[in-house]
MMTF fields as JSON, N, C-alpha, C and O atoms, coordinates in Angstrom:
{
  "mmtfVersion": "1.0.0",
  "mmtfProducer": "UNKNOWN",
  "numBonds": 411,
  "numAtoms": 412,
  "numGroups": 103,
  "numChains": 1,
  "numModels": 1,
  "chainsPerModel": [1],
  "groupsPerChain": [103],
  "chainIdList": ["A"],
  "bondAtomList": [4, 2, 8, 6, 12, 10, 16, 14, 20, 18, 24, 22, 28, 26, 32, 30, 36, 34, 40, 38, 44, 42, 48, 46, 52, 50, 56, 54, 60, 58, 64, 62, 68, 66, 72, 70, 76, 74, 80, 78, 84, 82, 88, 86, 92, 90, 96, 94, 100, 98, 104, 102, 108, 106, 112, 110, 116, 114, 120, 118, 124, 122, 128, 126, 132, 130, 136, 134, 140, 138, 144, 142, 148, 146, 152, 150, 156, 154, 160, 158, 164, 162, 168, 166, 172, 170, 176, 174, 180, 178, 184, 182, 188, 186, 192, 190, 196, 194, 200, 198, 204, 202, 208, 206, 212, 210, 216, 214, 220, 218, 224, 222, 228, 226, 232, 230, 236, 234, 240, 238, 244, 242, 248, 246, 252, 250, 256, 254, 260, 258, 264, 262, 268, 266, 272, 270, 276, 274, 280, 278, 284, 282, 288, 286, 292, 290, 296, 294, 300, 298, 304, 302, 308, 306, 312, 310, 316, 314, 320, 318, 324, 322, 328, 326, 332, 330, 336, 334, 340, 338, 344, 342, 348, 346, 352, 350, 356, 354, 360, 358, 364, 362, 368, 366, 372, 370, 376, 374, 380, 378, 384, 382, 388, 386, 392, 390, 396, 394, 400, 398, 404, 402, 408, 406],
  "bondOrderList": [1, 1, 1, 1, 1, 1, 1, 1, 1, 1, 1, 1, 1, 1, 1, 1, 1, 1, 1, 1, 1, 1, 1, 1, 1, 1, 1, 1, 1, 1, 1, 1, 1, 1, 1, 1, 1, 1, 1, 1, 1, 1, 1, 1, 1, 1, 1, 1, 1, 1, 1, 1, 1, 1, 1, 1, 1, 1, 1, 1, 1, 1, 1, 1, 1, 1, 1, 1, 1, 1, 1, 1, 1, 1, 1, 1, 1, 1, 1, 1, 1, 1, 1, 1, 1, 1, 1, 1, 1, 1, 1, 1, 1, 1, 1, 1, 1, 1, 1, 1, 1, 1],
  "groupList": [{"groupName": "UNK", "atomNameList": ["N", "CA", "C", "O"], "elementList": ["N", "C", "C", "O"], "formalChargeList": [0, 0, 0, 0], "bondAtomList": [1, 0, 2, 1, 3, 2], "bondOrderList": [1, 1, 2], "singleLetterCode": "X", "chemCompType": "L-PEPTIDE LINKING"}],
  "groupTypeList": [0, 0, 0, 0, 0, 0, 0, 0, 0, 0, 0, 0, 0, 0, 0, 0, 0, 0, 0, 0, 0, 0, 0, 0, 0, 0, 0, 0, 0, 0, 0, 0, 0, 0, 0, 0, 0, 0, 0, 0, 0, 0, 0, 0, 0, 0, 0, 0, 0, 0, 0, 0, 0, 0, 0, 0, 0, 0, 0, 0, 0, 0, 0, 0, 0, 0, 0, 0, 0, 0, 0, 0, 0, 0, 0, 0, 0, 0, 0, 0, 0, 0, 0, 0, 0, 0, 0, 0, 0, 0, 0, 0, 0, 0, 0, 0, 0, 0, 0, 0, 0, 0, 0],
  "groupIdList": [1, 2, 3, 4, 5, 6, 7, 8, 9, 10, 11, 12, 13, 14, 15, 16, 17, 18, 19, 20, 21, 22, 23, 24, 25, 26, 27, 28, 29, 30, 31, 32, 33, 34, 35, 36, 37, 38, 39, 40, 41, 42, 43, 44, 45, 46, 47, 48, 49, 50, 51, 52, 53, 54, 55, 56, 57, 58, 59, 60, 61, 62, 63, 64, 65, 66, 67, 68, 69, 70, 71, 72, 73, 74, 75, 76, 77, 78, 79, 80, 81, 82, 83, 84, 85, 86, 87, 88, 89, 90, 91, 92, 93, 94, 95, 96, 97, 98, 99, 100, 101, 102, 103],
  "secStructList": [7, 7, 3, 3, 7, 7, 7, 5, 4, 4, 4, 1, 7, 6, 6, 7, 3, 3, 3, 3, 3, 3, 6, 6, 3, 3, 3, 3, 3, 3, 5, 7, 6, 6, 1, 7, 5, 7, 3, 3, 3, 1, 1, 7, 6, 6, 6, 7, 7, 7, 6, 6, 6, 1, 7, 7, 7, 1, 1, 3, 3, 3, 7, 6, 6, 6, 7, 7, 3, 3, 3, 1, 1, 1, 7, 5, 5, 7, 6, 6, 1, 7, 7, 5, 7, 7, 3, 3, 7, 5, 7, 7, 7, 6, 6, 6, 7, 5, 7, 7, 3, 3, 7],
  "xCoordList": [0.859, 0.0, 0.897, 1.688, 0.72, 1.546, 0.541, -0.577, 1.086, 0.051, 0.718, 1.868, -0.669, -0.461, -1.044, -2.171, -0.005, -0.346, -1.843, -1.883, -3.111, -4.09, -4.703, -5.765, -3.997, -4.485, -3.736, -2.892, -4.215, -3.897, -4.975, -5.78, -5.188, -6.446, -6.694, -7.788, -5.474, -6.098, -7.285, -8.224, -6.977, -7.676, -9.434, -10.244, -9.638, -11.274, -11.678, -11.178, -12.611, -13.083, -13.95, -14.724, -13.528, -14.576, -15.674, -16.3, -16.11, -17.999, -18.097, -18.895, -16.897, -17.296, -16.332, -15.564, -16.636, -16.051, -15.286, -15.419, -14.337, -13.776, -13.314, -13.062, -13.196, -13.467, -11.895, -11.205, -11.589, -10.161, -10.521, -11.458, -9.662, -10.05, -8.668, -7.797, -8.91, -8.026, -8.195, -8.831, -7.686, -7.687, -9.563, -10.077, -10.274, -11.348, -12.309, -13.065, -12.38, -13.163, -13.068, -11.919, -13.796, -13.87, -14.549, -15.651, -13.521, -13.377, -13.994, -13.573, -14.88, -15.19, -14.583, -14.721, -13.945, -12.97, -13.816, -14.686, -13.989, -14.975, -14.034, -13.407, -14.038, -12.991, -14.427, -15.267, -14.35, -15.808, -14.964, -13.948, -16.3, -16.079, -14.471, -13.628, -14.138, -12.864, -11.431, -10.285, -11.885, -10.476, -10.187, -9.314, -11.458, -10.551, -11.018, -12.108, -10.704, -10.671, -11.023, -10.485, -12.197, -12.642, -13.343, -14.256, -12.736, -12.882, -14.022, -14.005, -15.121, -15.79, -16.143, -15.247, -16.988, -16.77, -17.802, -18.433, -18.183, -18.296, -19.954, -20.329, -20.565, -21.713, -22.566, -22.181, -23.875, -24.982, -25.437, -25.866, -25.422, -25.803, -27.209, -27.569, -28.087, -29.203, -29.836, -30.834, -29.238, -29.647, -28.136, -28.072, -27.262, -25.864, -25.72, -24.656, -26.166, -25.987, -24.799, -24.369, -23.667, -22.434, -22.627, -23.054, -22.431, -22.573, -21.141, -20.801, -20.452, -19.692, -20.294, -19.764, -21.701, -22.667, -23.443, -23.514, -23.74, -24.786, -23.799, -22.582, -24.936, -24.765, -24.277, -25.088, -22.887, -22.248, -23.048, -23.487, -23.13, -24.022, -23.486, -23.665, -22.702, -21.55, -20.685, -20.13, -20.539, -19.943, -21.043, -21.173, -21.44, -22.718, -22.848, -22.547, -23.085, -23.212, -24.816, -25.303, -25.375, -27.039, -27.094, -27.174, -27.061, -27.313, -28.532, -29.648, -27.713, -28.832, -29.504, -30.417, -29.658, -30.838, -32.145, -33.289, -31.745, -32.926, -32.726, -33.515, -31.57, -31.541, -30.711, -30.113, -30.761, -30.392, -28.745, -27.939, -28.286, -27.444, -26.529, -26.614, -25.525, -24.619, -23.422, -23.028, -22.826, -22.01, -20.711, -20.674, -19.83, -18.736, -17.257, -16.18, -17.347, -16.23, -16.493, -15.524, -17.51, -17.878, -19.04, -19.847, -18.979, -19.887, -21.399, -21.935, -22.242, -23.027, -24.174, -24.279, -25.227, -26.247, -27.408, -27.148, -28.084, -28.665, -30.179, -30.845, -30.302, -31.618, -32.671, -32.146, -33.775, -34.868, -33.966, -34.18, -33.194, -32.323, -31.387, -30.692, -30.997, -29.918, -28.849, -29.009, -28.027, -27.162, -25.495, -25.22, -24.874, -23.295, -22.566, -22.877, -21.538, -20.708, -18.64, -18.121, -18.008, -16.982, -16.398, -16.766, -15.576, -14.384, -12.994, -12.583, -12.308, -10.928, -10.13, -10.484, -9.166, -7.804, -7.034, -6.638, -6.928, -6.437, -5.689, -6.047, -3.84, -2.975, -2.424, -1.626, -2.856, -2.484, -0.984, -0.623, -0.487, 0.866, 0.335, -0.347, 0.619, -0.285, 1.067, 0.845, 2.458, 3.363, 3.48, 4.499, 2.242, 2.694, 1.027, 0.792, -0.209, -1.059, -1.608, -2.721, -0.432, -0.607, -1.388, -1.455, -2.125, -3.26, -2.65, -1.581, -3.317, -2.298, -3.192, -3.593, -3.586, -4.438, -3.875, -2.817, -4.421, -3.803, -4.239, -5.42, -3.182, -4.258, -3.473, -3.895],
  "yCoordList": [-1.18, 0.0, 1.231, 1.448, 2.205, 3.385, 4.576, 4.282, 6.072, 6.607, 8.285, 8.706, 8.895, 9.796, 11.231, 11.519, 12.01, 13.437, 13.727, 13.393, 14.454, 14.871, 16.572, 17.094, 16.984, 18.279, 18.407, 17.661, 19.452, 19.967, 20.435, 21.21, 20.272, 20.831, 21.917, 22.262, 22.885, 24.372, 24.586, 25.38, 23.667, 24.052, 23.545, 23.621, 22.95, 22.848, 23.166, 22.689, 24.005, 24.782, 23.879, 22.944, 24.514, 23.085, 23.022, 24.03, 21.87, 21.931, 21.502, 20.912, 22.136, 21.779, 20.559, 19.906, 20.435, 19.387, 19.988, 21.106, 18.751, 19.031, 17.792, 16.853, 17.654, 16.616, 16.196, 17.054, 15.029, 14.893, 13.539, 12.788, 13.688, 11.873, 11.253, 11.772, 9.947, 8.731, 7.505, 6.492, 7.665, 6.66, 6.905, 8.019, 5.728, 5.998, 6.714, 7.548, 6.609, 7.164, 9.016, 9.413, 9.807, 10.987, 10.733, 10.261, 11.203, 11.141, 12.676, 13.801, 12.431, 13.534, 13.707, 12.923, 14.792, 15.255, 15.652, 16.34, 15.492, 16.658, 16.454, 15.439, 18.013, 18.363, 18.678, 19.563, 17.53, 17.84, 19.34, 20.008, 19.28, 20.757, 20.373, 21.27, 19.144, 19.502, 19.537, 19.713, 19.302, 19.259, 17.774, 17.554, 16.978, 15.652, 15.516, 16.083, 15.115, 14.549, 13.339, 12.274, 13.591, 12.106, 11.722, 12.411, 10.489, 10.694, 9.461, 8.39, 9.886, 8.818, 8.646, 9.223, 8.155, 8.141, 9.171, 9.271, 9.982, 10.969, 10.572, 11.253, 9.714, 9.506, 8.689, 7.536, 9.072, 8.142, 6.923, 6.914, 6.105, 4.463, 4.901, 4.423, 5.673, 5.708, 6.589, 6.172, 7.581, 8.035, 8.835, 9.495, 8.73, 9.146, 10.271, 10.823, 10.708, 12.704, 12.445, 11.297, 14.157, 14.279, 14.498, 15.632, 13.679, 13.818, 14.702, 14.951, 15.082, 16.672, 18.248, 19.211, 18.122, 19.213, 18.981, 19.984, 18.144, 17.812, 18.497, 18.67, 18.909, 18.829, 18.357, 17.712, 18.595, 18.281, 17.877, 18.882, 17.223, 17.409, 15.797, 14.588, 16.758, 15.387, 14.801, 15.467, 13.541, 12.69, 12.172, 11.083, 13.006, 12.904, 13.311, 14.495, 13.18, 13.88, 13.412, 12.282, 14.628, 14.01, 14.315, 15.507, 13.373, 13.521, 14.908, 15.094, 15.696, 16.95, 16.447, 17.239, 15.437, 14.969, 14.453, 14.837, 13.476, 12.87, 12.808, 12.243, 13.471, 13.364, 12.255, 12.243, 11.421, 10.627, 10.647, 11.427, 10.064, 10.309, 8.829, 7.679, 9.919, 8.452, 9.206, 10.334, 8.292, 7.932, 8.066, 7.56, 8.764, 9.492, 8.266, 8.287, 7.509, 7.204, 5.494, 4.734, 5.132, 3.587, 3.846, 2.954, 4.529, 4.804, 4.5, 4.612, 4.019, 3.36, 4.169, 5.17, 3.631, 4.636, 4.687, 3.765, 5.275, 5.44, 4.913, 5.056, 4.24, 3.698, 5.056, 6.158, 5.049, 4.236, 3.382, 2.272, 4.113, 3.799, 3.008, 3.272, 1.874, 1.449, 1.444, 1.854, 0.997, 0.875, 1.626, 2.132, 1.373, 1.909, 2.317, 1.977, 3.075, 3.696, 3.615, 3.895, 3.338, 3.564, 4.411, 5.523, 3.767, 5.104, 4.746, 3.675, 5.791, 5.74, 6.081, 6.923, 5.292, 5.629, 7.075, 7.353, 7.71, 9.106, 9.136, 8.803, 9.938, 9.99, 11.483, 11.639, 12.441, 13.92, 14.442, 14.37, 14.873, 15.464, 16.666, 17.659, 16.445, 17.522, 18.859, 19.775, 18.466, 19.818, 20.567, 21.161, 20.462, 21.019, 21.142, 22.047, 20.158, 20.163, 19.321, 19.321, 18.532, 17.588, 16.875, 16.908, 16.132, 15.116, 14.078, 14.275, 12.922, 11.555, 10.57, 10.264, 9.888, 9.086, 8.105, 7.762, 7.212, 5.422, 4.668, 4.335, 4.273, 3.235, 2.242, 1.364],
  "zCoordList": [0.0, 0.0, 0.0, 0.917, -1.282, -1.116, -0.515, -0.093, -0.514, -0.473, -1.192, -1.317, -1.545, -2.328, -1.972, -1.57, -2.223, -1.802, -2.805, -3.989, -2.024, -2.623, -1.954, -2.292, -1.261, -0.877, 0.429, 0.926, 0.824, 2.063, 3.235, 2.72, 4.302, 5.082, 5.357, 5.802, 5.094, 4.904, 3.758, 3.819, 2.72, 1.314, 1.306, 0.382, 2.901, 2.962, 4.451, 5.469, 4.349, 5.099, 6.244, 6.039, 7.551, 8.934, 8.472, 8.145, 8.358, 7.761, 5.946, 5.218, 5.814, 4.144, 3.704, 4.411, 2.156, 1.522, 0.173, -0.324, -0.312, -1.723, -2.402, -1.648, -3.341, -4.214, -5.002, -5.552, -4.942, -5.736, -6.753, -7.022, -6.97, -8.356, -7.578, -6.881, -8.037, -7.614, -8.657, -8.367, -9.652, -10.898, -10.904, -10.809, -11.025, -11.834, -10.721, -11.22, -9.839, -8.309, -8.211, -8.404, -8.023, -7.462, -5.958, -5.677, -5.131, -3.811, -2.9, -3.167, -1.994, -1.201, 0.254, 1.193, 0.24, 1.344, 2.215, 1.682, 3.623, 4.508, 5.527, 5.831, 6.186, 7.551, 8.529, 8.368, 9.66, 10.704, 11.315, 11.124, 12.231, 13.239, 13.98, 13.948, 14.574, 15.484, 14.477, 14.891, 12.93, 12.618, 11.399, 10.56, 11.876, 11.844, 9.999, 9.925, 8.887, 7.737, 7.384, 7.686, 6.556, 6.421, 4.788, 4.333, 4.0, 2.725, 2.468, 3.075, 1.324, 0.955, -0.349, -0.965, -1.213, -2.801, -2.897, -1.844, -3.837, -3.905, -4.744, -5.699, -4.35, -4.779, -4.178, -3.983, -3.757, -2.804, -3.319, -4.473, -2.795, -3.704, -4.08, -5.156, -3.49, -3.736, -5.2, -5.788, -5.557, -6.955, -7.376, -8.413, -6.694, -7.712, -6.849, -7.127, -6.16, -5.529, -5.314, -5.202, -5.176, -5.403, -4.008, -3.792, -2.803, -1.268, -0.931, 0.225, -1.994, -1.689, -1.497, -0.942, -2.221, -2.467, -0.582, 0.128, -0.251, 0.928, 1.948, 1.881, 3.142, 4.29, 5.605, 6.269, 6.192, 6.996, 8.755, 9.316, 9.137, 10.526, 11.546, 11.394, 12.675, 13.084, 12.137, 11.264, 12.276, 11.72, 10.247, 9.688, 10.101, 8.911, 7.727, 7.874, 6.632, 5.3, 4.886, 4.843, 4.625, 4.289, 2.721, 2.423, 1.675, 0.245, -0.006, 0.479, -0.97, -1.598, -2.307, -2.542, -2.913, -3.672, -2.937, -3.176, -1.964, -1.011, 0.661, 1.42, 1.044, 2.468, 3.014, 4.09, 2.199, 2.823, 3.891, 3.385, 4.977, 5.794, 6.057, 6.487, 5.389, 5.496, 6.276, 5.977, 7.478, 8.526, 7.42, 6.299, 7.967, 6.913, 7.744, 7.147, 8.787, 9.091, 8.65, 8.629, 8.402, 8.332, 6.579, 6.32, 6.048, 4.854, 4.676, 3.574, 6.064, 6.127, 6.173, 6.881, 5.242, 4.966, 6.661, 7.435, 6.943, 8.413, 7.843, 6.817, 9.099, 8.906, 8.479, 8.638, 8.074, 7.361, 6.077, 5.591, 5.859, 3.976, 4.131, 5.112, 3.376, 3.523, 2.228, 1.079, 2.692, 1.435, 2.238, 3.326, 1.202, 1.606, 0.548, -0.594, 0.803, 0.414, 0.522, 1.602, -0.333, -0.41, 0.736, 1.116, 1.12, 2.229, 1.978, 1.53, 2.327, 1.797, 3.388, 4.214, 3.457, 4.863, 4.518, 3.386, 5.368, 5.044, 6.362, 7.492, 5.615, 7.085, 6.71, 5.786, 7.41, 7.413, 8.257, 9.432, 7.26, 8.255, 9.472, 9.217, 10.209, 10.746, 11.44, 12.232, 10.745, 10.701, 9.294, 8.944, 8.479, 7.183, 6.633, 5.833, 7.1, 6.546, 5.437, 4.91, 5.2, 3.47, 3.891, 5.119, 3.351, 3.231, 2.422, 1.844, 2.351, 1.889, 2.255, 3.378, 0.644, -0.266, 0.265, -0.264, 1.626, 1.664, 0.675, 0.58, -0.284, -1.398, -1.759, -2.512]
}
């Protein structure tokens, strides 16, 4: 397993998200409220929404298309809905800020 520089955590704002590619995958970056970075595939099993566009809430991302709320550290869609999602290992320098694609 190597891993690959993809951003830095200055470059996304607490609460928000940003989007990188990784061979065929576009990946969604979100930095929660304390800091911490957490990556998942950048689309809801349920109708495709870019869950980079949705709403941050906890450890949460709720799809802009239907709401739906999927668990950003385990990809797992929240009951009533099910279904899952891709997640990716992420190891941040945290004397410089780099971010780094475990793959």
């Amino acid at each position: 397993m190597g891993k690959h520089l993809i951003g830095n955590i200055s470059e996304i704002d607490p609460l928000g998200a940003r989007t990188v590619r990784h061979g065929d995958k576009e990946i969604a970056l979100f930095r929660l409220s304390d800091g911490e970075v957490l990556a998942v595939e950048n689309k809801c099993p349920h109708k495709g929404g870019k869950l980079s566009e949705g709403m941050v809430c906890g450890g949460n991302v709720h799809c802009p298309l239907h709401d739906w709320k999927i668990d950003l550290r385990s990809g797992q869609v929240q009951k009533p809905d099910d279904g899952c999602v891709g997640t990716f290992e992420l190891e941040i320098d945290r004397s410089n800020g780099s971010i780094y694609l475990k793959a």
